[in-house]
C-alpha positions in Angstrom: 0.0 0.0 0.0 1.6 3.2 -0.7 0.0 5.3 1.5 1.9 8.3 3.3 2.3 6.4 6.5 5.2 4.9 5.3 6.6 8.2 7.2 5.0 7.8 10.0 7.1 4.9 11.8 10.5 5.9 13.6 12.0 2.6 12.7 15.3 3.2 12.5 17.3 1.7 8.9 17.9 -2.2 10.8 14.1 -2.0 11.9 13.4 -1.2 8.5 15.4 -4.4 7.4 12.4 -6.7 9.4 10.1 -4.7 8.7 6.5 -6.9 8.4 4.7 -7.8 5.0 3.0 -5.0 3.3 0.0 -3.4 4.9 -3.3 -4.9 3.5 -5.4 -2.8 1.4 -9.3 -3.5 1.1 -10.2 0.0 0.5 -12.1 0.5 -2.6 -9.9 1.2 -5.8 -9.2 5.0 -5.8 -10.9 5.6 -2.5 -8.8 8.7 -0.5 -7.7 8.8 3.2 -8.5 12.1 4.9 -5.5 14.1 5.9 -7.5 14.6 9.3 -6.9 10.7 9.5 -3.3 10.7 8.4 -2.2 13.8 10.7 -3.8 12.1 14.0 -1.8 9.2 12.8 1.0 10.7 12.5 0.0 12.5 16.0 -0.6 9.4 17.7 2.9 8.1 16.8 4.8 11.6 17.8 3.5 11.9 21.5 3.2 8.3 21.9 -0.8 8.9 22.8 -1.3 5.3 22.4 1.2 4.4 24.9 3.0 1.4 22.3 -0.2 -0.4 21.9 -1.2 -0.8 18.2 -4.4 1.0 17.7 -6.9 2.3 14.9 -8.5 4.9 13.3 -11.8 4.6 12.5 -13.8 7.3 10.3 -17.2 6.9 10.2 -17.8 9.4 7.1 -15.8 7.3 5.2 -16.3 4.3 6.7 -12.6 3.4 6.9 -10.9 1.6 9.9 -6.5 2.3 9.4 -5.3 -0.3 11.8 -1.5 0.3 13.4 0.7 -2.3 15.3 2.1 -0.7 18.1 5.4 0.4 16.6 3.2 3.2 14.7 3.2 1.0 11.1 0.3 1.1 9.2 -0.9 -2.7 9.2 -4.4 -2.6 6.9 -6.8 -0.6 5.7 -10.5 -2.1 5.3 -13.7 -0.3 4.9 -16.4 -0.8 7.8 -20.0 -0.9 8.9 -21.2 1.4 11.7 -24.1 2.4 13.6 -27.1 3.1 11.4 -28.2 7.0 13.3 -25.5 10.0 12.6 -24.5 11.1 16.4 -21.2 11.0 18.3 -22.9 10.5 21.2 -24.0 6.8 23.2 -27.7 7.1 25.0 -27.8 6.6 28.4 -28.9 2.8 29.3 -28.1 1.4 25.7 -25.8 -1.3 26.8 -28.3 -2.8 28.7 -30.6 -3.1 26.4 -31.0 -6.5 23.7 -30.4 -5.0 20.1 -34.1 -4.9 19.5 -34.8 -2.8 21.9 -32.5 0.0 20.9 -34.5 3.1 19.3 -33.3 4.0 16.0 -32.0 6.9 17.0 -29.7 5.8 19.8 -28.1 3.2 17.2 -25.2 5.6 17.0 -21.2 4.5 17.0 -19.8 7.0 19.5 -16.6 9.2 18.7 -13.6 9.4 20.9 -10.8 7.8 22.3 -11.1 4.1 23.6 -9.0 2.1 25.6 -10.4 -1.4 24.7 -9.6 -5.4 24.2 -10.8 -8.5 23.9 -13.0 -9.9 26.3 -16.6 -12.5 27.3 -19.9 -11.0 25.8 -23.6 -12.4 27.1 -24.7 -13.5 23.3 -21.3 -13.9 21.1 -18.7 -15.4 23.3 -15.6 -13.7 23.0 -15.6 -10.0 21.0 -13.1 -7.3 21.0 -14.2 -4.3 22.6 -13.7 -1.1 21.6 -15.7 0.7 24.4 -17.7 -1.8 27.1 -19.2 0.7 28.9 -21.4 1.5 25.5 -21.2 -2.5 24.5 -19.6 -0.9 21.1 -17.3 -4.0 19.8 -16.0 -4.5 16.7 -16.7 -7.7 15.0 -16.6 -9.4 11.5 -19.8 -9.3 9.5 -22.4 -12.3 9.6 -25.3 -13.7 7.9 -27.6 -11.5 10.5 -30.8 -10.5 8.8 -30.1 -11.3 4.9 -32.1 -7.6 4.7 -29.3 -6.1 5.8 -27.1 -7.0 3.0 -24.3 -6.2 5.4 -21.5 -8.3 3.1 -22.8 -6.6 0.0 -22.8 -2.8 1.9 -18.7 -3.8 2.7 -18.1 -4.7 -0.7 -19.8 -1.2 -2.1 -17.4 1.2 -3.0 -19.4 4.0 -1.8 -19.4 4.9 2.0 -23.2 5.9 1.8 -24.8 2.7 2.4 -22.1 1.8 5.3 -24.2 2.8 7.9 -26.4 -0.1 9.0 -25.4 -1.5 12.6 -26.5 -0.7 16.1 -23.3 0.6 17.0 -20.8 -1.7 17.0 -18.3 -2.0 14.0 -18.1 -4.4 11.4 -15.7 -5.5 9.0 -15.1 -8.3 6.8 -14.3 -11.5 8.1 -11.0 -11.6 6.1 -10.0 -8.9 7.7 -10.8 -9.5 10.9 -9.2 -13.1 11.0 -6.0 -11.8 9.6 -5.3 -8.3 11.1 -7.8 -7.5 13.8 -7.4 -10.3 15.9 -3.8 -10.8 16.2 -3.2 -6.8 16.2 -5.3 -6.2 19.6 -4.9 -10.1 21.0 -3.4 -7.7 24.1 -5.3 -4.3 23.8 -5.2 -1.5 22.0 -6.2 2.1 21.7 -9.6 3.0 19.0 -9.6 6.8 17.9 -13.5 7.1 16.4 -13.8 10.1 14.5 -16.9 12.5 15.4 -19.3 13.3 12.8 -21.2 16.1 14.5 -19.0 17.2 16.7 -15.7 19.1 16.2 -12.1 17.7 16.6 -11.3 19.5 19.4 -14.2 18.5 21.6 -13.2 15.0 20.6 -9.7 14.9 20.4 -8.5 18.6 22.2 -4.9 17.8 22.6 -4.4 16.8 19.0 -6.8 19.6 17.9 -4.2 21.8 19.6 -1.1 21.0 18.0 -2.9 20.9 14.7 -3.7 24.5 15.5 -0.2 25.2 16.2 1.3 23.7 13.1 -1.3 25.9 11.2 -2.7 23.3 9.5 -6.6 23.2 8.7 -6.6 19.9 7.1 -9.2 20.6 4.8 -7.2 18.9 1.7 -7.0 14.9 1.6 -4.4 11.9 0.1 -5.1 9.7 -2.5 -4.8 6.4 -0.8 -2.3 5.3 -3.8 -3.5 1.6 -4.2 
């Protein structure tokens, strides 16, 4: 994948000699990575926010997930299903509730900064969580309701019809199997970008040194596949 994180890693030139196999790239052919995604990357990596745990990026707009080992390289790049309301936010008394239940409105993924890992679930054994305290996991896609066509939204190359879940994140099973699970078998870090809210109620530390390098980071990447 020749994505401009190949700048973000401080391996040094031996690292570099053992470095892993190339990152792997599901996004659609074409499809660009926001520079909002590639600074906090890059962000991440410089002040060591994610304390050497590998850890994602997840934007919800796009409905791309950028998944990092812990020494900052870029690992894969897959697009994702998310929670089927627009909000930032998670409704008080939602993790309690069977999906059913849930009100369409409240079916939101929330944005922010999770400290998360794997861990037992009431209905589907083992999951990886990404926040428990909302019951937001991220999991491969299943059968579920065949109305859902959630394997044909993944394979769409358009992020429009990505948003289908009741919050928690799905990606391909693929995916999951070969970067997700061995990536955060120990814990990692999930930055969820907001899609209401601003960057610096989200993330304000990172919002700040954006501000101070001037940079607006209105203009994006072409993801270079």
């Amino acid at each position: 994948m020749a994505l401009v994180f190949a700048s973000i890693g401080e391996a040094s030139a031996e690292e570099a000699s053992t470095q892993p196999a190339a990152a792997v790239d599901e996004l659609p052919q074409g499809q660009d990575v926001s520079s909002t995604v590639i600074e906090l990357a890059g962000w991440v990596v410089a002040t060591k926010d994610s304390q050497g745990y590998p850890f994602a990026i997840m934007d919800k707009a796009a409905a791309q997930i950028l998944v990092f080992g812990g020494d900052g390289r870029l690992r894969g790049a897959v697009p994702g299903l998310f929670g089927s309301a627009t909000g930032d936010h998670t409704a008080p008394g939602v993790a309690g509730l069977a999906l059913r239940e849930i009100p369409g409105r409240d079916r939101t993924t929330p944005a922010g900064r999770f400290v998360g890992g794997f861990g037992p679930s009431i209905d589907a054994g083992r999951v990886l969580w990404v926040d428990y305290e909302s019951a937001v996991s991220i999991h491969p896609t299943a059968t579920g309701v065949p109305s859902e066509r959630r394997a044909e939204r993944l394979a769409s190359p358009s992020p429009d019809d990505n948003r289908v879940t009741h919050g928690c994140i799905n990606v391909s099973p693929e995916f999951y199997k070969q970067i997700i699970s061995s990536t955060f078998e120990r814990g990692g870090v999930f930055y969820i970008l907001p899609e209401k809210a601003s960057i610096a109620e989200t993330f304000p530390e990172f919002a700040q040194s954006r501000a101070a390098e001037g940079n607006d980071g209105k203009g994006t990447r072409h993801a270079g596949k």
